[in-house]
C-alpha positions in Angstrom: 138.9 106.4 107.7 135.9 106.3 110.6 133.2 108.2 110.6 133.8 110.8 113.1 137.1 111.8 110.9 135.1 111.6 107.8 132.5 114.1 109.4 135.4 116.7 110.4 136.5 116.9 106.6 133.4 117.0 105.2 131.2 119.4 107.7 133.1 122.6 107.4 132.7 121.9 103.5 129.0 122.0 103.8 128.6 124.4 106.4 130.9 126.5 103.9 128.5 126.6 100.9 125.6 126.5 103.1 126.4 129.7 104.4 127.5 130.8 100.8 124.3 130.3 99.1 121.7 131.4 102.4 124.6 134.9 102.1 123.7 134.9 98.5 119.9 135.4 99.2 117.5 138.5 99.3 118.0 140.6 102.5 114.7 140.0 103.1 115.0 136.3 103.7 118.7 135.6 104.7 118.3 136.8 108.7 114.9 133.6 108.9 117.0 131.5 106.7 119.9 132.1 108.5 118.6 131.3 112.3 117.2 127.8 111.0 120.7 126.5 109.1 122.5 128.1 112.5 120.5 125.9 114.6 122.8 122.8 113.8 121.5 119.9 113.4 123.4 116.3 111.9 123.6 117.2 108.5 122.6 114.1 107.9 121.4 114.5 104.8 124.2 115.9 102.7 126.3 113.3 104.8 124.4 110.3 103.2 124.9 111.8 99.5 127.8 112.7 99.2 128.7 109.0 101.0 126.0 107.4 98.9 128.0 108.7 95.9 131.8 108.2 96.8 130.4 104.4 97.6 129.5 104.0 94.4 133.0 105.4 93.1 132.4 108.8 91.9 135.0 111.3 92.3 133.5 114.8 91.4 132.1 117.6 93.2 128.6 116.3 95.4 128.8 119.5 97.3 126.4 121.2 95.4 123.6 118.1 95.6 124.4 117.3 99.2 123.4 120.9 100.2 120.1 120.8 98.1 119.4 118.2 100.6 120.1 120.2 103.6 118.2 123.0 102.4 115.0 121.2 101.4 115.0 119.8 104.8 115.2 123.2 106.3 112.3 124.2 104.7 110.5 121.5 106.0 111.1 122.2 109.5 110.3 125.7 109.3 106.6 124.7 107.7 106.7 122.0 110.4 107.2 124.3 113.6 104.3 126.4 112.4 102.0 123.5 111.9 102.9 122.0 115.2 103.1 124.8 116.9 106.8 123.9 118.3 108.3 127.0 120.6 111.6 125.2 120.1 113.9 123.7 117.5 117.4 122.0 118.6 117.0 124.1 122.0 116.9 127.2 120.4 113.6 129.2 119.6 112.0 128.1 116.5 112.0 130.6 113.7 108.7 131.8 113.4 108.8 132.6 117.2 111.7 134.8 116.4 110.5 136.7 113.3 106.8 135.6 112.2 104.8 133.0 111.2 104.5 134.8 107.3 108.3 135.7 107.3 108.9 131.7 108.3 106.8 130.2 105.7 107.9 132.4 103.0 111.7 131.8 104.4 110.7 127.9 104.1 109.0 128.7 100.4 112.3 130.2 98.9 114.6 127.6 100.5 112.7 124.8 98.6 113.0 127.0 95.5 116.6 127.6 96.1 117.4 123.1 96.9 115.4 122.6 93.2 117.8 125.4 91.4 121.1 124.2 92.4 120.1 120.5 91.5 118.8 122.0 88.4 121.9 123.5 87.7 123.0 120.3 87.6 121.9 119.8 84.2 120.4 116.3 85.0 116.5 115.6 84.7 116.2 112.7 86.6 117.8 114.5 90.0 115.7 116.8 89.6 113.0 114.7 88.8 113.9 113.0 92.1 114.6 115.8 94.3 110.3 116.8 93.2 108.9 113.5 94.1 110.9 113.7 97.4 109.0 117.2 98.2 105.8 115.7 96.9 106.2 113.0 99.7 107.7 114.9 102.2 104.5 117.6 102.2 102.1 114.6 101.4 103.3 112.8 104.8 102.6 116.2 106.7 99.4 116.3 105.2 98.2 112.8 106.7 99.8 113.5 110.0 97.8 116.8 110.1 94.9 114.9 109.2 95.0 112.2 112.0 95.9 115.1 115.0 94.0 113.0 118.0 93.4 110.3 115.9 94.3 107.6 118.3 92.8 104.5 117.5 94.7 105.0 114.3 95.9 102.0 112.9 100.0 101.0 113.4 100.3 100.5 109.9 98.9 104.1 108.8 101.2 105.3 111.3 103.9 103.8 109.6 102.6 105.6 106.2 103.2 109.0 107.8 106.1 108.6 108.6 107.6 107.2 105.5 106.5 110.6 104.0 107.3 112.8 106.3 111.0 111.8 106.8 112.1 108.7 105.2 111.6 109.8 101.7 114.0 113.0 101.7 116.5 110.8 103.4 115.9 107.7 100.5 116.2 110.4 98.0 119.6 111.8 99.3 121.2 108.3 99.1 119.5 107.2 95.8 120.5 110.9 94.5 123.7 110.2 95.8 123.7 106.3 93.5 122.7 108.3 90.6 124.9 111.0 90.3 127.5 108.1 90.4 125.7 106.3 87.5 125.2 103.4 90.3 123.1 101.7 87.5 119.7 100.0 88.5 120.7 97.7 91.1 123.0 100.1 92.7 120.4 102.5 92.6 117.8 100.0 94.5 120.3 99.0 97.3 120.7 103.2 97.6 117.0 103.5 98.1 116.3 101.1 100.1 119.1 102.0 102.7 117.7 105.0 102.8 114.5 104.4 103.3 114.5 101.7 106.0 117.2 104.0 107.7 114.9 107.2 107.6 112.2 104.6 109.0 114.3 103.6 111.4 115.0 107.9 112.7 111.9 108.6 113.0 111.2 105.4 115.0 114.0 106.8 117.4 112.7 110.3 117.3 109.1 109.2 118.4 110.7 107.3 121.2 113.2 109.9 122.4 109.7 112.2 122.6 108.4 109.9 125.8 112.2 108.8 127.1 114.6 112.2 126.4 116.2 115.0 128.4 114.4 118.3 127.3 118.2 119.7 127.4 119.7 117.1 125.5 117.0 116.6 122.7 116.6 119.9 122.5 112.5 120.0 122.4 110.1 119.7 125.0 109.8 115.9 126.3 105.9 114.8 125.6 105.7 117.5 122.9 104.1 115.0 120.4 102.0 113.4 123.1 100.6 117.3 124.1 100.1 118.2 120.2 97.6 115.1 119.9 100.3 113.2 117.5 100.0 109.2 118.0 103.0 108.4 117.6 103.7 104.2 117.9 104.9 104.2 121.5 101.7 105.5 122.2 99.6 103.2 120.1 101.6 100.3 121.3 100.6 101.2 125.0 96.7 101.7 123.7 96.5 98.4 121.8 98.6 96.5 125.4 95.0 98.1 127.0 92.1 95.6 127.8 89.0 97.4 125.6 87.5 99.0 128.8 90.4 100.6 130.0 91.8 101.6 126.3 88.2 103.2 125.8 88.6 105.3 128.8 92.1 106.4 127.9 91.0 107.2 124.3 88.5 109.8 125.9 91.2 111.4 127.8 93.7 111.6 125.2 91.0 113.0 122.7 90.0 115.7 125.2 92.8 118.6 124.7 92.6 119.9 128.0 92.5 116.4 130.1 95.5 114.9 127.8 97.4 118.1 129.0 96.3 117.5 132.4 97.5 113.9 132.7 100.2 114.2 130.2 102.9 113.4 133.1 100.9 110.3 133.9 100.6 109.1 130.6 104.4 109.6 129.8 104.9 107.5 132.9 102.8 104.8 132.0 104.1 104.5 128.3 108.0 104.5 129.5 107.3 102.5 132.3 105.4 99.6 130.3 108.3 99.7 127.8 106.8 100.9 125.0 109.4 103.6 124.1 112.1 100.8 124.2 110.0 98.5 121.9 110.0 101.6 119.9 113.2 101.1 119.4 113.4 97.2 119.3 111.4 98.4 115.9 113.9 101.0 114.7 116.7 98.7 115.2 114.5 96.2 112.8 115.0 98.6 110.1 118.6 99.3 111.1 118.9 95.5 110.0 117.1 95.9 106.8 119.4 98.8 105.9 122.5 96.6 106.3 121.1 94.5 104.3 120.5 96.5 101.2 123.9 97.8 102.2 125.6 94.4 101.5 124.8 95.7 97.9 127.2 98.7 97.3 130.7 98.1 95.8 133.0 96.7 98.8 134.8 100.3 99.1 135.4 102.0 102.5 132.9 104.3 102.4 130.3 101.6 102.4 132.3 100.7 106.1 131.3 104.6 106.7 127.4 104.2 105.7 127.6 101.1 108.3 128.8 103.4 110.5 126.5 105.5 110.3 123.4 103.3 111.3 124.9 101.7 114.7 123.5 105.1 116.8 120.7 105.6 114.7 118.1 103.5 117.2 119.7 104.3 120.1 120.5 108.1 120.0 120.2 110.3 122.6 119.1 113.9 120.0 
């Protein structure tokens, strides 16, 4: 089976409960809840688990786990818009611009509640145990990135820390969920972590890139977003650090201003694609890519580890 034909069996299945449980909520918070899951999106998440687990040969019902995923992560980007201030999510208006800011944090507040019941209806401690830590992380990475807002001399490797927290951990924790609903055992369970850590590296790598090099239509977000919301995201610290001192102080004094870093936005989005920053971006995500096949050499030689492989060849180099 490849991927794409994987993907059309499994989708409508998640989509199915997805809808199922956000229908089973309190009128009160299905219509917010219900315009974030209808955005779309990959569904990456539940995608990895349930392949993380049929890899590792188990044959029972993931659905359930797969979604806790997907839900947990829409809380998170309903939180996120708010904090960042994002008018758009997938092309469509961001929740909170549709109802409010209160009714989309609350919405975000009960869909983490909701991900920790049905993995606690599982009946085993240590996925829910996991599915904790992976919130703890998650929020702990938005913290730090909230903290360094304009912080542009920030080092590379404290950039890296953010976003292992912010995204890479929820995606580790739905393959190594994935492993231990399987009973993957310990060195199953390692190989499931680290794919999906060094893959959930290696998206947000992309992501940061696509923010200088992307189609507004396409990505569905405003190109330069994160450069106008004062994030320093690597293709922009790359360019920085390329600087001699003089000129990288001068930048830094534009870029910390609000107003001048809107101003010259345009310029600076020009200078950082044109000096191929973006694209080493991605020379880095596709770095990750590589250690992700390698702890990938690790599952059980069954076709759904050929679908997991599948899954990282557009990882670096999408276009959304």
């Amino acid at each position: 089976m490849e991927l794409t034909a994987f993907m059309s069996q499994e989708l409508p299945r998640i989509e199915g409960l997805l809808r199922e449980k956000t229908d089973s909520l309190s009128e009160y918070v299905r219509p917010c809840a219900g315009h974030v899951l209808a955005a779309g999106g990959k569904r990456l998440r539940p995608l990895l688990t349930i392949l993380s687990a049929r890899a590792f040969g188990y044959g029972g019902d993931v659905l359930p786990l797969a979604c806790a995923m997907e839900f947990l992560h829409s809380a998170t980007l309903l939180h996120d818009d708010i904090v960042d201030g994002s008018r758009l999510r997938r092309g469509k208006p961001a929740a909170h611009t549709v109802f409010d800011q209160t009714a989309a944090i609350l919405t975000g507040d009960a869909l983490l509640a909701l991900a920790n019941r049905m993995v606690a209806e599982l009946g085993d401690a240590r996925l829910t145990q996991l599915l904790s830590e992976a919130i703890l992380q998650t929020a702990t990475g938005e913290i730090m990135e909230v903290a360094h807002i304009r912080d542009f001399a920030m080092p590379v490797g404290k950039y890296l820390e953010i976003i292992t927290g912010k995204t890479a951990r929820l995606i580790e924790a739905a393959c190594l969920c994935g492993a231990v609903l399987a009973g993957a055992g310990s060195e199953g369970e390692d190989a499931a972590k680290a794919f999906g850590l060094n893959l959930g590296i290696a998206f947000q790598l992309a992501d940061d890139a696509l923010d200088y090099t992307s189609d507004a239509l396409v990505a569905g977000k405003t190109t330069g977003a994160d450069l106008r919301e004062g994030k320093p995201t690597l293709p922009l610290l790359l360019f920085l650090c390329s600087l001699p001192s003089r000129e990288a102080t001068g930048c830094l004094e534009i870029l910390s201003d609000d107003g001048e870093r809107n101003r010259q936005a345009e310029t600076l989005l020009k200078a950082v694609t044109e000096g191929g920053f973006a694209e080493q971006t991605r020379d880095r995500a596709q770095a990750y890519i590589a250690k992700a096949e390698d702890a990938l050499a690790k599952f059980p030689d069954a076709p759904h580890r050929k679908l997991l492989r599948q899954s990282l060849s557009g990882a670096a180099k999408r276009e959304k």
